[in-house]
Legacy VTK file of the C-alpha trace (Angstrom):
# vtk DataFile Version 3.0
C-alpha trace
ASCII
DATASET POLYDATA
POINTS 219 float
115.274 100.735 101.294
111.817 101.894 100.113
113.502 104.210 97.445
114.746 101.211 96.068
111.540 99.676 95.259
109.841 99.911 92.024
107.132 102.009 91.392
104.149 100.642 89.608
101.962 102.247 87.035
99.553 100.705 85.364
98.000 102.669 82.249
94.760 100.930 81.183
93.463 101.432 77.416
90.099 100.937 76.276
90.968 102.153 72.223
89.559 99.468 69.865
91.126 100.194 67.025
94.935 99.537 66.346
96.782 101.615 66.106
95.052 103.552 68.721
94.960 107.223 69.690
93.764 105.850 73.347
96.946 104.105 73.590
98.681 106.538 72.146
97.463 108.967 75.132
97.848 106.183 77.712
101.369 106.022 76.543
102.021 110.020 76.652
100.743 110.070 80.220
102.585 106.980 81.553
105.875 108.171 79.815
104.961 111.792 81.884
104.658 110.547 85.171
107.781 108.016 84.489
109.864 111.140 83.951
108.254 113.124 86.683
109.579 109.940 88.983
112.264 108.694 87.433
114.114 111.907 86.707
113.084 114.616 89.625
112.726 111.752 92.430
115.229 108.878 91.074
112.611 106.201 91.453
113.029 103.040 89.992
109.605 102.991 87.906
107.622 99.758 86.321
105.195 100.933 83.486
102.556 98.108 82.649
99.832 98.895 79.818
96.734 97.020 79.730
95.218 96.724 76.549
91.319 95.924 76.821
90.908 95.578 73.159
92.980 91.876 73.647
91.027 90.844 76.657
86.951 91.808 74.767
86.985 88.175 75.230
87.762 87.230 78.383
85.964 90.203 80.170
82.279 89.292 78.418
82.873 85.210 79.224
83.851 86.341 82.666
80.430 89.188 83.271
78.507 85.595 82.148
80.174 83.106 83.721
82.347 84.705 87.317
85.212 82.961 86.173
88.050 84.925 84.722
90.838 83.488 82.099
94.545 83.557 83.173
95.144 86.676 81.398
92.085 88.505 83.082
93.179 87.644 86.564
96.626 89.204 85.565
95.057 92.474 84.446
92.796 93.156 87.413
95.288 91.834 89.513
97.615 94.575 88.006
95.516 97.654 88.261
94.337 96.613 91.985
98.290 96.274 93.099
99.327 99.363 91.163
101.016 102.240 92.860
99.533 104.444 90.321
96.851 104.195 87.513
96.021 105.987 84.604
92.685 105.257 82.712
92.000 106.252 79.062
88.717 105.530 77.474
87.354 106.697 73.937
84.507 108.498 73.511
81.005 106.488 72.143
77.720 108.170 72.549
78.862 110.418 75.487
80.271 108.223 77.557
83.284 105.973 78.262
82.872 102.374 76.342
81.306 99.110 77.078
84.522 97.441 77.112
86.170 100.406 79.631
83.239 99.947 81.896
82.640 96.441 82.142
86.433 95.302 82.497
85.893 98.058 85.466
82.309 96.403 86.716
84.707 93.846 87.266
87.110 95.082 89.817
86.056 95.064 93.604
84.326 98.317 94.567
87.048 98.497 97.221
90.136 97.322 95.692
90.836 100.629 94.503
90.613 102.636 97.714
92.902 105.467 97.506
94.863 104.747 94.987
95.802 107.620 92.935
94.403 108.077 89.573
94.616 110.102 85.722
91.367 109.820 83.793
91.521 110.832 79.896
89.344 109.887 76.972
89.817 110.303 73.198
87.191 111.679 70.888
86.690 112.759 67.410
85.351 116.401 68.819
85.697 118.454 71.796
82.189 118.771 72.662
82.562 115.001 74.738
85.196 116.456 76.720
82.846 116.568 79.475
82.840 112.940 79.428
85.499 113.087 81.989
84.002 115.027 84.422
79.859 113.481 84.408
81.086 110.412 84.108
84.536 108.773 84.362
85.267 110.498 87.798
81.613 109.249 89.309
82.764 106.042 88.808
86.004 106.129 90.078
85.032 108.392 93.046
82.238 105.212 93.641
85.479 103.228 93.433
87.210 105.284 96.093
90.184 106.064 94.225
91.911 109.158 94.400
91.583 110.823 91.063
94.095 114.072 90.362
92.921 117.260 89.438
93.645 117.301 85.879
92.249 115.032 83.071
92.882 115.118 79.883
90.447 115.027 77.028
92.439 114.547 73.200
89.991 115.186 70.531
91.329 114.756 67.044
92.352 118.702 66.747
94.240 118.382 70.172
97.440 115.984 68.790
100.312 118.149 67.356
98.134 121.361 68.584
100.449 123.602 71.026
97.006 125.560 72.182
96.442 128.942 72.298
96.679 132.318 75.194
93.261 130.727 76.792
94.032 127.226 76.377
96.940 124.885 77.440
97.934 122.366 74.146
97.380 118.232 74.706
101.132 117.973 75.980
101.100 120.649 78.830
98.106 118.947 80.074
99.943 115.319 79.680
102.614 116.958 81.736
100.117 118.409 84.284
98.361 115.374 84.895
102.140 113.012 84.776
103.381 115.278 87.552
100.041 114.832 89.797
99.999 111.456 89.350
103.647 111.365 90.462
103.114 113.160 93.708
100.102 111.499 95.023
101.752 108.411 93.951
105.142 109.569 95.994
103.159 110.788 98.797
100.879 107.639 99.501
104.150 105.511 99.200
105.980 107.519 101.679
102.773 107.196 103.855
102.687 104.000 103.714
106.360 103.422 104.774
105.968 105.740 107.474
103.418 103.256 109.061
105.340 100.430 108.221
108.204 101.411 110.483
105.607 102.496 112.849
106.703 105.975 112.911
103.100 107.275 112.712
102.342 107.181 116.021
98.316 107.995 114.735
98.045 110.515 117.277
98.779 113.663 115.710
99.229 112.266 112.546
97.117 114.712 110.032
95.055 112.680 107.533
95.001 114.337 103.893
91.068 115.367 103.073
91.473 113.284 99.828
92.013 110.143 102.497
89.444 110.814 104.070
87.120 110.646 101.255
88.401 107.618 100.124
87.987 105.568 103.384
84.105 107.012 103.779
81.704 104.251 103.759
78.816 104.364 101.740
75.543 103.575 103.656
LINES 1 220
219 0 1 2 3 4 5 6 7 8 9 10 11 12 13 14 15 16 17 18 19 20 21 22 23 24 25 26 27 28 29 30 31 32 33 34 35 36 37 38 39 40 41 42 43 44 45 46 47 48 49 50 51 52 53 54 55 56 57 58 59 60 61 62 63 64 65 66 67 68 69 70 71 72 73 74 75 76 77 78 79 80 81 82 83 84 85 86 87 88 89 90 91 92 93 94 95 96 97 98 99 100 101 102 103 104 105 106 107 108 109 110 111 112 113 114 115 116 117 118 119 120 121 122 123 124 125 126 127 128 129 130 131 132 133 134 135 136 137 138 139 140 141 142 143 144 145 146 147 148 149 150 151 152 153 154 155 156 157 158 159 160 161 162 163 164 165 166 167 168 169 170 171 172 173 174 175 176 177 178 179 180 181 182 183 184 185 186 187 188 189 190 191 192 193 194 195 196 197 198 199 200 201 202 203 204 205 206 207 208 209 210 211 212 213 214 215 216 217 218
């Protein structure tokens, strides 16, 4: 029965401009861990992109007011019941944007609570690719979500680029970070059906570290 129900991943994108290299990477990665799902597990999978860019609006009126708009409500409400989320920001003076961070200043500091995660950004060089690292995963580790190992940084050079003997090209790291997302995703769902049928006992049940980080309670 549970490999029967949809998968949800929700790929939020902070690009302003339209098109959008942001949602072009937000795309890449959801379309990876789709196939990762779809094709080596035969999951049903739900893909659901959030474009920020549409809700600029709605996000400032709600930071000033507390009250979000229809639409709002169905974003956040989207990324907190998500099975898996990816997160793609561009790149403005070294760190993720206003709009990125405040639709996040918006979402409950626990809603997000081990739920698996992909982090990328878009920039015009690779000298922000750093961004990812001081300081999108800080704030999602303050979010206690799960965050894979591998995030993926596009500067303008990257797109079309197949990389070189030292480096791994933009789509080996979209497939890198796709597959990740699809385990963690896969193995918190099969966790949580385990419990559901109440055949975790909790007893000798071995709790992955990465769990255990998330449920840690800050003083």
């Amino acid at each position: 029965m549970f490999a029967t129900t949809p998968l949800r991943i929700v790929a939020v994108s902070a690009g302003l401009s339209q098109p959008s290299s942001t949602r072009l990477l937000a795309d890449r990665l959801a379309a990876a861990t789709r196939e990762r799902l779809a094709v080596e597990q035969d999951r049903h999978v739900e893909v659901h992109v959030i474009e920020l860019r549409d809700l600029a609006v709605d996000i400032a009126n709600h930071l000033v007011s507390g009250f979000p708009s229809a639409g709002l409500r169905e974003a956040i409400d989207a990324v907190t019941e998500a099975d898996g989320l990816i997160a793609v920001t561009s790149v403005f003076t070294a760190s993720y944007s206003g709009l990125f961070k405040s639709f996040f200043d918006l979402i409950d500091h626990t809603a997000l609570t081990g739920k698996p995660v992909v982090i990328a950004a878009t920039g015009g060089t690779a000298r922000h690719s750093l961004v990812l690292e001081h300081a999108l995963r800080p704030l999602f580790a303050y979010l206690r979500a799960v965050t894979v190992p591998t995030s993926v940084y596009a500067a303008s050079e990257d797109w079309g680029s197949s990389g070189d003997e030292y480096t791994e090209g933009l789509p080996s790291r979209i497939r890198r970070a796709g597959g990740e997302l699809a385990s963690a995703v896969l193995g918190r769902t099969v966790s949580g059906a385990s419990r559901a049928l109440g055949l975790d006992d909790g007893e000798d049940a071995v709790v992955p570290f990465e769990q255990q980080l998330a449920d840690l309670r800050l003083d």
